[in-house]
N, C-alpha and C positions, 0 to 999 in steps of 0.2 A: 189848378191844384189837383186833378183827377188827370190820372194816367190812362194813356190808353189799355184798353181791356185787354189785348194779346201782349202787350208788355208785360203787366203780370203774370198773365200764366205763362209766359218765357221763364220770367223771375221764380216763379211757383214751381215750375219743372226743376229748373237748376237745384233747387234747395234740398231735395234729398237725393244723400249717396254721402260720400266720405264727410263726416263731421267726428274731429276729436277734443280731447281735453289737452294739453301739453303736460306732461308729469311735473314741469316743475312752477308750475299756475301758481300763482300768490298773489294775495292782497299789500299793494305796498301802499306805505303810507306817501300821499303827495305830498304835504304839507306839516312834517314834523314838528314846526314850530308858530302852525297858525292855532290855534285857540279859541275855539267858538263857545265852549262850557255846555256841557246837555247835552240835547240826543238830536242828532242832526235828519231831519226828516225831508230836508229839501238838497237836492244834487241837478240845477238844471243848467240849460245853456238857453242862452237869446235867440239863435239862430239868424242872427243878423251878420255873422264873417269877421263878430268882434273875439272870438274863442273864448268868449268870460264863461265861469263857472263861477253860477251865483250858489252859494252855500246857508242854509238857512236852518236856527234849530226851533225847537219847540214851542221854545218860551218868547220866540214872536221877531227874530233880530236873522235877517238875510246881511250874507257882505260878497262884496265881487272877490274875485280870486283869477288873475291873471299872469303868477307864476310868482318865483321866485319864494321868500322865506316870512311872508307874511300876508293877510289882504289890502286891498288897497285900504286906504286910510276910510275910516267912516263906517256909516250902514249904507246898504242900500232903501236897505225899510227896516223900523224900528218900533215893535210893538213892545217889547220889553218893561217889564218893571223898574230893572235894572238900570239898563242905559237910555230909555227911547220912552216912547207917550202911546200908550195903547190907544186904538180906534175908537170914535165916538159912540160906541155902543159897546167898549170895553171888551177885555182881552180874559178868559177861562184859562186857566193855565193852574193845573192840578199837582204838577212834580216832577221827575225823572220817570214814572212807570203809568200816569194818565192819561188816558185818548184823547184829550182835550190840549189847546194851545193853536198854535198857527201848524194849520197843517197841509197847505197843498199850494206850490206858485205853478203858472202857465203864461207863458210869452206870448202875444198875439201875435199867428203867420206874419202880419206883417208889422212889426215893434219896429222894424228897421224905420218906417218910414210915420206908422199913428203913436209912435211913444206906447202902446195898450199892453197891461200887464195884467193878471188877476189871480186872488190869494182867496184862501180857501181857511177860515178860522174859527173858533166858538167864541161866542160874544159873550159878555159877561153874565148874562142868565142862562149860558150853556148851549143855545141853539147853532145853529151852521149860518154860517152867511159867507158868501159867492160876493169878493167886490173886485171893481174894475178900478185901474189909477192910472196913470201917466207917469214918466220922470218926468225931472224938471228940466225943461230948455236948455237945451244948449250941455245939460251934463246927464248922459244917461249911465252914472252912477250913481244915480240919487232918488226916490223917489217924490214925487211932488203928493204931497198926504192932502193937498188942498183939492187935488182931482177926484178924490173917491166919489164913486157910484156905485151904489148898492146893486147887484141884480138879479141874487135868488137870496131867500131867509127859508129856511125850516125848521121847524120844531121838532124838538129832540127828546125823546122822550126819556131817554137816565143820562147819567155821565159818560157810559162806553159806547165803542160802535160806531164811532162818527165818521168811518170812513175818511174823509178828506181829500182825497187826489183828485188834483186839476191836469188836465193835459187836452191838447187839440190834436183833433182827430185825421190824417190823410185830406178828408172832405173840409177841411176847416173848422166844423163845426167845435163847440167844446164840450168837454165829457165829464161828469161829474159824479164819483162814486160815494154813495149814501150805504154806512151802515144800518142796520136794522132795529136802531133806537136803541140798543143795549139792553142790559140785565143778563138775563140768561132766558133760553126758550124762545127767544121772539116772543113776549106775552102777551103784547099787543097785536099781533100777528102782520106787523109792517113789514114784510117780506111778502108776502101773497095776496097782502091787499094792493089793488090797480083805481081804486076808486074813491072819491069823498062817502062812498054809502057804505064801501068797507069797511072805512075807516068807526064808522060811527055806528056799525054793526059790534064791535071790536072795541069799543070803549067800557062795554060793565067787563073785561077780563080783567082789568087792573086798574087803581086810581091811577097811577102814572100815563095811562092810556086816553085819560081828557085832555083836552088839550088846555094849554097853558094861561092864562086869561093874562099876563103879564106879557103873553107874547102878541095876542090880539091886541091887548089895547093898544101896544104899540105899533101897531099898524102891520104885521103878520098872519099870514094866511092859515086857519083849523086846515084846510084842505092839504098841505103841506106835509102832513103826515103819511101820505101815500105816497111819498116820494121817498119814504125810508126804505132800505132793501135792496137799492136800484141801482144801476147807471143810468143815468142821465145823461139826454143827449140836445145840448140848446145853440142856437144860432143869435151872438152875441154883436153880431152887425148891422139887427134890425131891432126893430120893438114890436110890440104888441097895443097897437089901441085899446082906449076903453071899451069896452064890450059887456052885455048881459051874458053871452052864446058860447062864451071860449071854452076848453077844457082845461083850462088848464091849470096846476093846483099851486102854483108858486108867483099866482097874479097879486097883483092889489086889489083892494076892496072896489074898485070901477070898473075891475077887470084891465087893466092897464098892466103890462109889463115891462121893463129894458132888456130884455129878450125875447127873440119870436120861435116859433118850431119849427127845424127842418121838415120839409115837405115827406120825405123819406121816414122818418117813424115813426113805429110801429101804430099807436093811436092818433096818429095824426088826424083831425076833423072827426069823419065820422067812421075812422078805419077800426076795426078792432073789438072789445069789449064796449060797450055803451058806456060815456061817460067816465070810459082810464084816463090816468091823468096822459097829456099831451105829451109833457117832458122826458118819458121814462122810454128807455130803449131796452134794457134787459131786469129780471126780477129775481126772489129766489134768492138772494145775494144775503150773508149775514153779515159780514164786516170785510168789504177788497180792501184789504190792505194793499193797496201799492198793486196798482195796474198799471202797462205800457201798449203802443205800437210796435211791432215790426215794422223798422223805416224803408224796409224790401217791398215787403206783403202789403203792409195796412193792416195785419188783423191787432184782436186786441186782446193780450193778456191779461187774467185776473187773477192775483192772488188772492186767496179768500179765505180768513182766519173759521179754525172749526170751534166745536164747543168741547165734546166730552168724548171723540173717537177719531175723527179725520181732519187732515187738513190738507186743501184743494189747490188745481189750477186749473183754472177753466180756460176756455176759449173761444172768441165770436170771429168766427172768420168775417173776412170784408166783404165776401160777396154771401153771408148769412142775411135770409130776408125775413123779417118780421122780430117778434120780440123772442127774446130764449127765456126758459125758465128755468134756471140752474139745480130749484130741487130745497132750500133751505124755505120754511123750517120740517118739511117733512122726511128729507134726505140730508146726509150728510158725507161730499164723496163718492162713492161711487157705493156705499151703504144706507142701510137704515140706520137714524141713530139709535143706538142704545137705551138713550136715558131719557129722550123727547121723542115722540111718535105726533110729528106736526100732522096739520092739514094743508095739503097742496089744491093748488085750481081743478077741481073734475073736468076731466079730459085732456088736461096739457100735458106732452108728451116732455118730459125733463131730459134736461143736456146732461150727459156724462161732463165731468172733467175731462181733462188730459191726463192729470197726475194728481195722486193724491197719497197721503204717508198714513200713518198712525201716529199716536203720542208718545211711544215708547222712542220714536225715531227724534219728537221734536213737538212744541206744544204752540206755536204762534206764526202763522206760513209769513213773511213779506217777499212779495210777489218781484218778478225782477224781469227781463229785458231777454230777450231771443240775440242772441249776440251779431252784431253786424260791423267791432271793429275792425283791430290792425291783426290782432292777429288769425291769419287767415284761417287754418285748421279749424277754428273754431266756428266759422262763419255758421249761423243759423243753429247752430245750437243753444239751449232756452236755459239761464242761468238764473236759480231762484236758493233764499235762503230763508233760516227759522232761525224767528226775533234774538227766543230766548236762549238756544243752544248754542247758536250762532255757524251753526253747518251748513254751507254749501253745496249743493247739489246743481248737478248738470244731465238734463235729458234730449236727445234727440230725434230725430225725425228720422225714423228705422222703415217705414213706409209711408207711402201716401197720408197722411190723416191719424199717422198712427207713432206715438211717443214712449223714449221709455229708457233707461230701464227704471223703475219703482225706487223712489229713494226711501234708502232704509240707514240705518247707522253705520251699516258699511261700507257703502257706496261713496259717501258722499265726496267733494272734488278737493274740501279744505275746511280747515277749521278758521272763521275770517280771527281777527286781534280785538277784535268789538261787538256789542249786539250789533246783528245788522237791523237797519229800522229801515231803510230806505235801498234802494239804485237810481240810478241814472246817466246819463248820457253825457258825452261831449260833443261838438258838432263835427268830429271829424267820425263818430259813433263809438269810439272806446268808451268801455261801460265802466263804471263806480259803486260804490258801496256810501252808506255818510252810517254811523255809526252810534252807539249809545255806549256807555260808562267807560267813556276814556277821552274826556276833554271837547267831545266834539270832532275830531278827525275824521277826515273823510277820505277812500283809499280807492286804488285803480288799480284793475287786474291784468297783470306783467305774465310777463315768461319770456327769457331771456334765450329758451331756443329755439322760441316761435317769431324773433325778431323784434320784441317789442320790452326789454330789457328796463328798469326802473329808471325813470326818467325826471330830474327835475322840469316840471311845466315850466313855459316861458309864453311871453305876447307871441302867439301867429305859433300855436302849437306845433311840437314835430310832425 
Protein backbone atom coordinates (compact mmCIF):
# COMPACT_ATOMS: atom_id res chain seq x y z
CA UNK A 1 0.00 0.00 0.00
CA UNK A 2 3.07 2.52 0.57
CA UNK A 3 4.81 3.92 -2.42
CA UNK A 4 8.10 4.15 -2.85
CA UNK A 5 9.56 7.53 -1.40
CA UNK A 6 11.21 8.84 -4.74
CA UNK A 7 8.01 8.03 -6.59
CA UNK A 8 6.17 10.65 -4.89
CA UNK A 9 8.42 13.21 -5.03
CA UNK A 10 8.53 12.50 -8.93
CA UNK A 11 4.75 12.86 -8.53
CA UNK A 12 5.26 15.95 -6.18
CA UNK A 13 7.51 17.70 -8.62
CA UNK A 14 5.29 17.12 -11.70
CA UNK A 15 2.23 18.78 -9.83
CA UNK A 16 3.19 22.39 -10.17
CA UNK A 17 3.19 24.42 -13.43
CA UNK A 18 0.43 24.68 -15.89
CA UNK A 19 -3.11 23.97 -14.08
CA UNK A 20 -6.34 25.50 -15.46
CA UNK A 21 -10.14 25.59 -15.28
CA UNK A 22 -11.72 24.99 -18.84
CA UNK A 23 -14.26 28.10 -19.42
CA UNK A 24 -17.00 26.08 -20.10
CA UNK A 25 -16.67 23.58 -16.69
CA UNK A 26 -20.26 22.51 -15.48
CA UNK A 27 -21.89 20.61 -13.25
CA UNK A 28 -24.07 18.01 -15.14
CA UNK A 29 -26.47 16.22 -13.76
CA UNK A 30 -25.69 12.19 -14.10
CA UNK A 31 -28.65 10.91 -13.28
CA UNK A 32 -31.89 13.08 -14.12
CA UNK A 33 -34.25 10.65 -13.28
CA UNK A 34 -32.84 8.75 -10.25
CA UNK A 35 -34.51 10.08 -7.04
CA UNK A 36 -32.79 9.81 -3.85
CA UNK A 37 -35.16 12.80 -1.92
CA UNK A 38 -32.67 14.82 0.78
CA UNK A 39 -29.42 16.02 0.79
CA UNK A 40 -27.09 13.47 -0.56
CA UNK A 41 -23.98 13.49 1.66
CA UNK A 42 -22.35 10.31 0.33
CA UNK A 43 -20.76 10.08 -3.37
CA UNK A 44 -18.33 7.05 -3.11
CA UNK A 45 -16.77 4.13 -5.17
CA UNK A 46 -15.77 0.39 -3.95
CA UNK A 47 -12.62 0.47 -5.52
CA UNK A 48 -13.03 -3.07 -6.38
CA UNK A 49 -13.03 -2.47 -10.68
CA UNK A 50 -16.84 -2.84 -10.22
CA UNK A 51 -17.36 1.31 -11.32
CA UNK A 52 -20.43 1.42 -8.87
CA UNK A 53 -21.24 4.66 -7.32
CA UNK A 54 -22.74 4.17 -4.27
CA UNK A 55 -25.04 7.31 -3.59
CA UNK A 56 -26.30 7.94 -0.02
CA UNK A 57 -28.45 10.73 1.68
CA UNK A 58 -29.03 11.80 5.05
CA UNK A 59 -31.73 10.38 6.36
CA UNK A 60 -29.87 6.82 6.37
CA UNK A 61 -30.84 4.95 2.62
CA UNK A 62 -27.37 4.32 0.33
CA UNK A 63 -28.27 2.81 -3.43
CA UNK A 64 -25.70 1.51 -6.21
CA UNK A 65 -25.72 3.51 -9.42
CA UNK A 66 -24.08 1.81 -12.29
CA UNK A 67 -25.45 3.77 -15.23
CA UNK A 68 -28.09 4.28 -17.26
CA UNK A 69 -31.73 6.11 -16.11
CA UNK A 70 -32.31 4.79 -12.54
CA UNK A 71 -30.27 2.73 -9.48
CA UNK A 72 -30.23 -0.54 -9.36
CA UNK A 73 -33.25 -1.87 -7.83
CA UNK A 74 -33.14 -1.90 -3.85
CA UNK A 75 -30.80 -0.16 -1.05
CA UNK A 76 -27.60 -1.02 -0.47
CA UNK A 77 -28.15 -0.01 3.30
CA UNK A 78 -31.22 1.23 4.78
CA UNK A 79 -31.37 3.21 7.71
CA UNK A 80 -34.39 5.08 6.85
CA UNK A 81 -37.66 5.84 8.37
CA UNK A 82 -39.10 5.73 5.26
CA UNK A 83 -38.29 2.82 3.43
CA UNK A 84 -35.56 0.70 5.58
CA UNK A 85 -35.03 -0.25 9.64
CA UNK A 86 -32.61 1.92 11.48
CA UNK A 87 -29.60 0.48 13.45
CA UNK A 88 -30.02 -1.12 16.82
CA UNK A 89 -29.05 1.71 18.61
CA UNK A 90 -31.30 3.96 16.39
CA UNK A 91 -30.89 6.40 13.64
CA UNK A 92 -30.90 10.90 14.82
CA UNK A 93 -32.03 12.30 11.71
CA UNK A 94 -33.10 16.16 12.33
CA UNK A 95 -34.44 17.32 8.60
CA UNK A 96 -33.18 18.80 5.33
CA UNK A 97 -30.78 21.57 7.24
CA UNK A 98 -29.43 19.14 10.59
CA UNK A 99 -25.88 17.77 11.10
CA UNK A 100 -27.19 14.76 12.25
CA UNK A 101 -28.47 11.45 10.18
CA UNK A 102 -25.92 8.97 8.30
CA UNK A 103 -23.15 10.69 7.48
CA UNK A 104 -19.97 9.11 6.22
CA UNK A 105 -19.43 5.44 4.20
CA UNK A 106 -15.75 4.01 3.55
CA UNK A 107 -14.98 0.80 1.62
CA UNK A 108 -12.18 -1.32 2.99
CA UNK A 109 -8.74 -1.41 0.71
CA UNK A 110 -9.63 -4.61 0.40
CA UNK A 111 -13.92 -5.07 -0.09
CA UNK A 112 -12.94 -6.77 -3.23
CA UNK A 113 -11.99 -9.72 -1.51
CA UNK A 114 -13.27 -9.17 3.08
CA UNK A 115 -16.95 -7.78 1.86
CA UNK A 116 -15.77 -4.75 4.92
CA UNK A 117 -17.58 -1.49 4.64
CA UNK A 118 -18.05 1.23 7.49
CA UNK A 119 -20.60 4.14 7.96
CA UNK A 120 -20.30 6.76 10.04
CA UNK A 121 -24.03 7.93 11.84
CA UNK A 122 -25.82 9.59 15.10
CA UNK A 123 -27.56 7.05 17.08
CA UNK A 124 -30.67 7.88 18.42
CA UNK A 125 -29.33 9.83 21.65
CA UNK A 126 -27.35 11.79 19.19
CA UNK A 127 -23.81 10.42 19.68
CA UNK A 128 -21.36 9.22 16.62
CA UNK A 129 -20.73 5.62 16.15
CA UNK A 130 -18.08 4.28 13.56
CA UNK A 131 -19.58 0.56 12.55
CA UNK A 132 -18.09 -2.02 10.40
CA UNK A 133 -20.70 -4.49 8.11
CA UNK A 134 -20.27 -6.91 5.34
CA UNK A 135 -22.54 -7.44 2.21
CA UNK A 136 -24.24 -10.26 1.82
CA UNK A 137 -22.62 -13.38 0.07
CA UNK A 138 -22.73 -13.78 -3.02
CA UNK A 139 -24.59 -10.18 -3.64
CA UNK A 140 -22.45 -7.14 -2.97
CA UNK A 141 -25.35 -5.08 -3.66
CA UNK A 142 -26.76 -5.54 -0.43
CA UNK A 143 -25.78 -5.03 2.85
CA UNK A 144 -25.80 -8.00 5.39
CA UNK A 145 -27.20 -5.68 8.56
CA UNK A 146 -26.75 -9.08 10.59
CA UNK A 147 -22.69 -8.28 10.23
CA UNK A 148 -22.64 -5.01 12.32
CA UNK A 149 -19.68 -4.33 14.69
CA UNK A 150 -19.56 -1.50 16.41
CA UNK A 151 -15.92 0.17 16.61
CA UNK A 152 -15.82 3.65 17.84
CA UNK A 153 -19.01 5.58 19.98
CA UNK A 154 -18.38 9.21 21.06
CA UNK A 155 -20.28 11.52 22.93
CA UNK A 156 -21.52 14.32 21.55
CA UNK A 157 -22.05 17.10 23.14
CA UNK A 158 -25.27 19.30 21.25
CA UNK A 159 -26.85 18.56 18.03
CA UNK A 160 -24.21 20.27 15.41
CA UNK A 161 -20.65 19.50 14.51
CA UNK A 162 -20.63 16.00 14.01
CA UNK A 163 -18.31 16.06 11.61
CA UNK A 164 -18.83 12.45 9.87
CA UNK A 165 -16.47 11.53 7.13
CA UNK A 166 -15.07 8.20 6.75
CA UNK A 167 -12.29 7.53 4.31
CA UNK A 168 -8.87 5.39 4.22
CA UNK A 169 -5.98 6.71 4.12
CA UNK A 170 -2.82 5.86 1.19
CA UNK A 171 -1.47 3.90 4.50
CA UNK A 172 -4.63 1.83 4.91
CA UNK A 173 -5.33 3.08 8.03
CA UNK A 174 -8.98 4.76 8.59
CA UNK A 175 -9.58 8.48 9.14
CA UNK A 176 -12.15 9.79 11.07
CA UNK A 177 -13.32 13.56 11.22
CA UNK A 178 -14.98 14.60 14.67
CA UNK A 179 -16.59 18.06 14.94
CA UNK A 180 -16.03 20.03 17.99
CA UNK A 181 -19.34 18.93 19.80
CA UNK A 182 -21.40 21.93 18.45
CA UNK A 183 -23.11 24.94 19.87
CA UNK A 184 -21.19 27.78 19.09
CA UNK A 185 -17.58 28.76 20.82
CA UNK A 186 -16.40 25.26 21.42
CA UNK A 187 -17.61 25.80 25.11
CA UNK A 188 -16.47 22.75 26.18
CA UNK A 189 -13.26 23.50 24.75
CA UNK A 190 -13.15 19.79 22.59
CA UNK A 191 -11.03 21.27 20.17
CA UNK A 192 -7.74 21.84 22.33
CA UNK A 193 -8.39 19.39 24.64
CA UNK A 194 -5.84 15.91 23.82
CA UNK A 195 -6.67 14.45 27.28
CA UNK A 196 -9.38 12.67 29.71
CA UNK A 197 -8.01 15.56 32.48
CA UNK A 198 -8.95 18.06 29.83
CA UNK A 199 -11.77 16.98 29.37
CA UNK A 200 -12.91 17.07 32.91
CA UNK A 201 -10.86 20.20 33.62
CA UNK A 202 -13.60 21.69 30.95
CA UNK A 203 -16.70 20.35 32.40
CA UNK A 204 -18.06 23.48 34.97
CA UNK A 205 -17.89 25.66 31.30
CA UNK A 206 -21.23 24.34 30.52
CA UNK A 207 -23.86 21.65 31.58
CA UNK A 208 -23.78 20.23 28.10
CA UNK A 209 -19.89 19.60 28.95
CA UNK A 210 -20.79 16.36 31.52
CA UNK A 211 -20.83 13.74 29.95
CA UNK A 212 -23.96 11.86 29.14
CA UNK A 213 -24.89 9.13 31.96
CA UNK A 214 -27.28 7.50 29.07
CA UNK A 215 -24.36 7.24 27.20
CA UNK A 216 -22.17 5.41 29.93
CA UNK A 217 -24.64 3.30 31.06
CA UNK A 218 -24.77 2.01 27.84
CA UNK A 219 -21.55 0.97 27.74
CA UNK A 220 -19.68 4.27 26.21
CA UNK A 221 -16.64 5.82 27.09
CA UNK A 222 -16.65 9.73 29.34
CA UNK A 223 -13.12 9.80 27.82
CA UNK A 224 -14.52 9.95 24.34
CA UNK A 225 -14.97 13.40 24.67
CA UNK A 226 -11.41 14.22 23.55
CA UNK A 227 -11.82 12.85 20.67
CA UNK A 228 -14.06 15.81 19.57
CA UNK A 229 -12.17 18.55 17.28
CA UNK A 230 -10.03 15.95 15.72
CA UNK A 231 -9.19 13.57 12.93
CA UNK A 232 -8.81 10.54 13.89
CA UNK A 233 -6.48 8.11 12.67
CA UNK A 234 -7.30 3.96 13.73
CA UNK A 235 -6.12 0.76 12.28
CA UNK A 236 -9.29 -1.28 11.80
CA UNK A 237 -7.49 -4.79 10.96
CA UNK A 238 -6.54 -5.32 14.42
CA UNK A 239 -7.88 -4.93 18.06
CA UNK A 240 -6.88 -3.87 21.09
CA UNK A 241 -6.78 -6.22 24.18
CA UNK A 242 -8.25 -5.65 27.51
CA UNK A 243 -5.90 -3.52 29.27
CA UNK A 244 -5.52 -1.18 32.52
CA UNK A 245 -2.40 0.87 30.48
CA UNK A 246 -3.98 1.90 27.12
CA UNK A 247 -4.59 5.60 26.01
CA UNK A 248 -6.79 5.30 24.68
CA UNK A 249 -10.21 7.15 24.86
CA UNK A 250 -12.66 5.24 22.50
CA UNK A 251 -11.92 1.76 24.47
CA UNK A 252 -14.50 -0.23 26.47
CA UNK A 253 -14.70 -0.29 29.98
CA UNK A 254 -11.72 -3.42 30.16
CA UNK A 255 -9.93 -1.33 28.03
CA UNK A 256 -10.67 -3.63 25.05
CA UNK A 257 -11.09 -2.23 21.63
CA UNK A 258 -12.06 -3.47 17.72
CA UNK A 259 -9.46 -1.11 16.71
CA UNK A 260 -5.84 -0.87 17.58
CA UNK A 261 -3.49 2.43 16.87
CA UNK A 262 -1.31 2.87 14.10
CA UNK A 263 2.30 2.84 15.41
CA UNK A 264 2.84 6.21 13.44
CA UNK A 265 0.64 8.61 15.57
CA UNK A 266 1.19 11.25 17.03
CA UNK A 267 0.37 9.92 20.91
CA UNK A 268 1.15 6.85 20.16
CA UNK A 269 2.26 4.80 23.66
CA UNK A 270 4.25 7.17 25.33
CA UNK A 271 4.90 9.70 22.32
CA UNK A 272 3.69 13.10 22.87
CA UNK A 273 1.53 15.09 25.63
CA UNK A 274 1.15 12.47 28.67
CA UNK A 275 -1.89 10.68 28.46
CA UNK A 276 -3.56 12.31 24.81
CA UNK A 277 -5.89 10.22 23.60
CA UNK A 278 -4.00 7.51 21.29
CA UNK A 279 -6.57 7.85 18.22
CA UNK A 280 -6.19 11.50 17.36
CA UNK A 281 -3.77 12.49 14.54
CA UNK A 282 -4.69 16.29 14.08
CA UNK A 283 -6.71 18.89 16.50
CA UNK A 284 -7.91 22.46 16.47
CA UNK A 285 -10.63 21.22 13.99
CA UNK A 286 -14.13 22.85 14.53
CA UNK A 287 -16.42 21.01 12.25
CA UNK A 288 -14.34 19.22 8.52
CA UNK A 289 -16.82 19.06 6.74
CA UNK A 290 -15.82 16.79 3.99
CA UNK A 291 -12.09 15.96 3.89
CA UNK A 292 -10.13 13.94 0.98
CA UNK A 293 -6.86 12.40 -0.26
CA UNK A 294 -4.92 13.28 -3.25
CA UNK A 295 -4.95 9.78 -4.91
CA UNK A 296 -1.24 11.27 -6.55
CA UNK A 297 0.11 12.72 -3.24
CA UNK A 298 -1.55 11.03 -0.21
CA UNK A 299 -1.93 14.36 1.51
CA UNK A 300 -5.10 15.08 3.18
CA UNK A 301 -7.53 17.88 2.54
CA UNK A 302 -9.80 19.54 5.16
CA UNK A 303 -12.56 21.38 4.70
CA UNK A 304 -13.38 23.17 7.87
CA UNK A 305 -16.62 25.03 8.52
CA UNK A 306 -15.98 28.70 10.47
CA UNK A 307 -18.12 30.41 13.01
CA UNK A 308 -18.59 34.16 12.66
CA UNK A 309 -15.55 35.39 10.03
CA UNK A 310 -13.67 32.66 8.10
CA UNK A 311 -13.97 29.65 6.45
CA UNK A 312 -10.94 27.30 5.84
CA UNK A 313 -8.89 24.69 3.93
CA UNK A 314 -6.39 23.15 5.59
CA UNK A 315 -3.82 20.75 4.79
CA UNK A 316 -1.59 17.71 6.31
CA UNK A 317 0.77 16.76 3.93
CA UNK A 318 1.74 12.87 3.90
CA UNK A 319 5.10 13.16 4.80
CA UNK A 320 3.86 15.92 7.81
CA UNK A 321 5.20 14.22 11.28
CA UNK A 322 3.53 14.55 14.45
CA UNK A 323 0.09 16.04 15.18
CA UNK A 324 -0.86 19.66 13.56
CA UNK A 325 -2.94 22.04 15.45
CA UNK A 326 -4.96 23.93 12.95
CA UNK A 327 -5.67 26.89 15.49
CA UNK A 328 -9.67 26.53 16.27
CA UNK A 329 -10.93 27.67 18.93
CA UNK A 330 -8.49 30.42 19.25
CA UNK A 331 -8.08 31.07 15.53
CA UNK A 332 -10.11 31.16 12.96
CA UNK A 333 -8.25 31.04 9.11
CA UNK A 334 -5.66 32.59 8.85
CA UNK A 335 -7.25 35.23 11.60
CA UNK A 336 -8.16 35.86 15.08
CA UNK A 337 -11.88 35.42 15.47
CA UNK A 338 -13.81 38.30 16.10
CA UNK A 339 -16.30 37.25 18.40
CA UNK A 340 -14.53 34.31 20.29
CA UNK A 341 -10.92 34.80 21.53
CA UNK A 342 -10.40 30.97 22.36
CA UNK A 343 -7.40 29.31 24.31
CA UNK A 344 -5.07 27.42 22.28
CA UNK A 345 -2.03 24.73 23.75
CA UNK A 346 0.78 27.13 25.09
CA UNK A 347 3.61 26.69 22.86
CA UNK A 348 1.96 24.85 19.89
CA UNK A 349 2.94 26.45 16.83
CA UNK A 350 -0.59 26.48 14.58
CA UNK A 351 -0.89 25.33 10.84
CA UNK A 352 -1.97 28.03 8.52
CA UNK A 353 -4.64 26.86 6.11
CA UNK A 354 -4.09 26.90 2.52
CA UNK A 355 -7.25 28.82 1.81
CA UNK A 356 -9.69 30.57 3.42
CA UNK A 357 -12.75 33.11 2.39
CA UNK A 358 -14.87 35.35 4.57
CA UNK A 359 -18.75 35.27 4.77
CA UNK A 360 -19.54 37.80 2.58
CA UNK A 361 -17.97 35.40 -0.06
CA UNK A 362 -20.01 32.28 1.45
CA UNK A 363 -21.09 31.08 5.16
CA UNK A 364 -20.46 26.99 5.20
CA UNK A 365 -17.02 25.76 3.37
CA UNK A 366 -17.68 21.74 2.17
CA UNK A 367 -14.38 20.57 1.56
CA UNK A 368 -13.68 18.75 -1.88
CA UNK A 369 -11.00 16.84 -3.84
CA UNK A 370 -7.43 18.15 -5.53
CA UNK A 371 -8.77 17.03 -8.96
CA UNK A 372 -7.00 13.88 -10.61
CA UNK A 373 -9.72 13.07 -13.36
CA UNK A 374 -10.19 12.93 -17.28
CA UNK A 375 -9.94 16.13 -17.76
CA UNK A 376 -6.42 16.79 -17.99
CA UNK A 377 -5.80 20.67 -17.70
CA UNK A 378 -7.14 20.33 -14.59
CA UNK A 379 -4.97 17.79 -13.14
CA UNK A 380 -4.05 18.93 -9.36
CA UNK A 381 -5.99 21.64 -9.14
CA UNK A 382 -8.03 21.72 -5.61
CA UNK A 383 -11.92 21.97 -6.21
CA UNK A 384 -14.02 23.07 -3.15
CA UNK A 385 -17.32 24.59 -2.59
CA UNK A 386 -19.88 26.67 0.05
CA UNK A 387 -22.89 24.61 1.44
CA UNK A 388 -25.17 27.33 1.45
CA UNK A 389 -24.26 29.72 -1.57
CA UNK A 390 -23.45 26.92 -3.54
CA UNK A 391 -20.04 28.57 -5.31
CA UNK A 392 -17.47 26.83 -6.66
CA UNK A 393 -14.24 27.64 -6.38
CA UNK A 394 -10.83 26.48 -7.76
CA UNK A 395 -7.32 27.01 -6.40
CA UNK A 396 -3.95 26.05 -7.56
CA UNK A 397 -0.53 25.19 -6.87
CA UNK A 398 1.18 28.57 -8.07
CA UNK A 399 4.44 27.47 -6.22
CA UNK A 400 5.86 24.84 -4.07
CA UNK A 401 3.60 24.86 -0.91
CA UNK A 402 2.00 27.67 -2.08
CA UNK A 403 -2.09 28.14 -3.28
CA UNK A 404 -4.31 30.55 -4.51
CA UNK A 405 -5.82 32.63 -5.85
CA UNK A 406 -8.28 33.61 -2.50
CA UNK A 407 -11.92 32.80 -3.26
CA UNK A 408 -13.87 35.67 -3.10
CA UNK A 409 -17.42 36.13 -5.13
CA UNK A 410 -15.83 36.83 -8.07
CA UNK A 411 -13.56 34.31 -8.59
CA UNK A 412 -15.53 31.62 -8.21
CA UNK A 413 -15.43 28.57 -11.17
CA UNK A 414 -19.55 28.16 -11.21
CA UNK A 415 -22.55 28.43 -9.61
CA UNK A 416 -23.34 24.26 -8.89
CA UNK A 417 -27.75 23.72 -9.52
CA UNK A 418 -27.84 22.44 -5.75
CA UNK A 419 -26.49 23.01 -2.29
CA UNK A 420 -23.38 21.27 -2.60
CA UNK A 421 -23.17 19.11 0.83
CA UNK A 422 -20.72 16.69 -0.43
CA UNK A 423 -17.77 15.54 -3.41
CA UNK A 424 -16.38 12.50 -4.40
CA UNK A 425 -14.78 10.32 -6.55
CA UNK A 426 -15.22 7.62 -9.30
CA UNK A 427 -12.58 5.05 -9.67
CA UNK A 428 -11.42 6.17 -12.69
CA UNK A 429 -10.87 9.78 -10.46
CA UNK A 430 -13.58 12.06 -12.20
CA UNK A 431 -14.91 14.03 -9.31
CA UNK A 432 -18.72 14.62 -8.24
CA UNK A 433 -20.82 16.81 -6.42
CA UNK A 434 -24.15 14.95 -4.38
CA UNK A 435 -26.40 17.74 -3.49
CA UNK A 436 -29.19 19.20 -1.24
CA UNK A 437 -32.75 20.81 -2.16
CA UNK A 438 -33.27 19.27 -5.53
CA UNK A 439 -34.36 15.64 -4.98
CA UNK A 440 -31.07 14.30 -4.17
CA UNK A 441 -29.17 14.43 -7.43
CA UNK A 442 -25.87 14.07 -7.73
CA UNK A 443 -23.65 15.78 -10.62
CA UNK A 444 -20.08 15.38 -12.31
CA UNK A 445 -17.95 17.89 -13.63
CA UNK A 446 -17.81 18.06 -17.65
CA UNK A 447 -16.40 20.31 -20.13
CA UNK A 448 -16.89 19.49 -23.50
CA UNK A 449 -13.55 21.27 -24.71
CA UNK A 450 -11.53 19.56 -22.26
CA UNK A 451 -12.62 16.20 -23.77
CA UNK A 452 -14.77 14.95 -21.26
CA UNK A 453 -18.26 16.14 -22.70
CA UNK A 454 -21.67 15.08 -20.59
CA UNK A 455 -21.90 11.55 -20.61
CA UNK A 456 -24.53 9.19 -19.77
CA UNK A 457 -22.65 6.58 -17.10
CA UNK A 458 -22.86 3.04 -18.12
CA UNK A 459 -21.32 -0.55 -16.35
CA UNK A 460 -17.27 -0.37 -17.14
CA UNK A 461 -17.38 3.61 -17.19
CA UNK A 462 -16.00 5.50 -20.36
Amino acid sequence: MREPLFVVALLAASCVGAQSVPADLQLTSVCPTCDLMGTVLIVRHAGDGSNRLFIGNQAGRIRVYTGGSNYESGSFLDFSSATGTAPPDGLTFPGTFGESGLLGLAFHPSFATNRMLFVNYTNGNGDTVVARYQTQVGNPNVVDTSSRTVILRVDQDFANHNGGNLLFGPDGFLYIGMGDGGSGNDPCNRAQSLTPSDVATNEPNNAACVVDANFVSGGGNADSRALLGKILRINVDTTTPASASNELCGDNADGSANYAIPAGNPFAGASGVAGACDEILDYGIRNPWRFSFDRVLGDLWIGDVGQSTREEISLRRRGDVGAINFGWDCREGFTVPQNNVGVCRPGDSLRDPVADYNRNAGQSVTGGYRYRGLIRQMDGVYLFADYLTSRVWAITETSPGVFGPAPTNANQVLIAPALVATFGEDEAGDLYVGGGNNNGRFYRFTSATAGLPQVVLANGFE
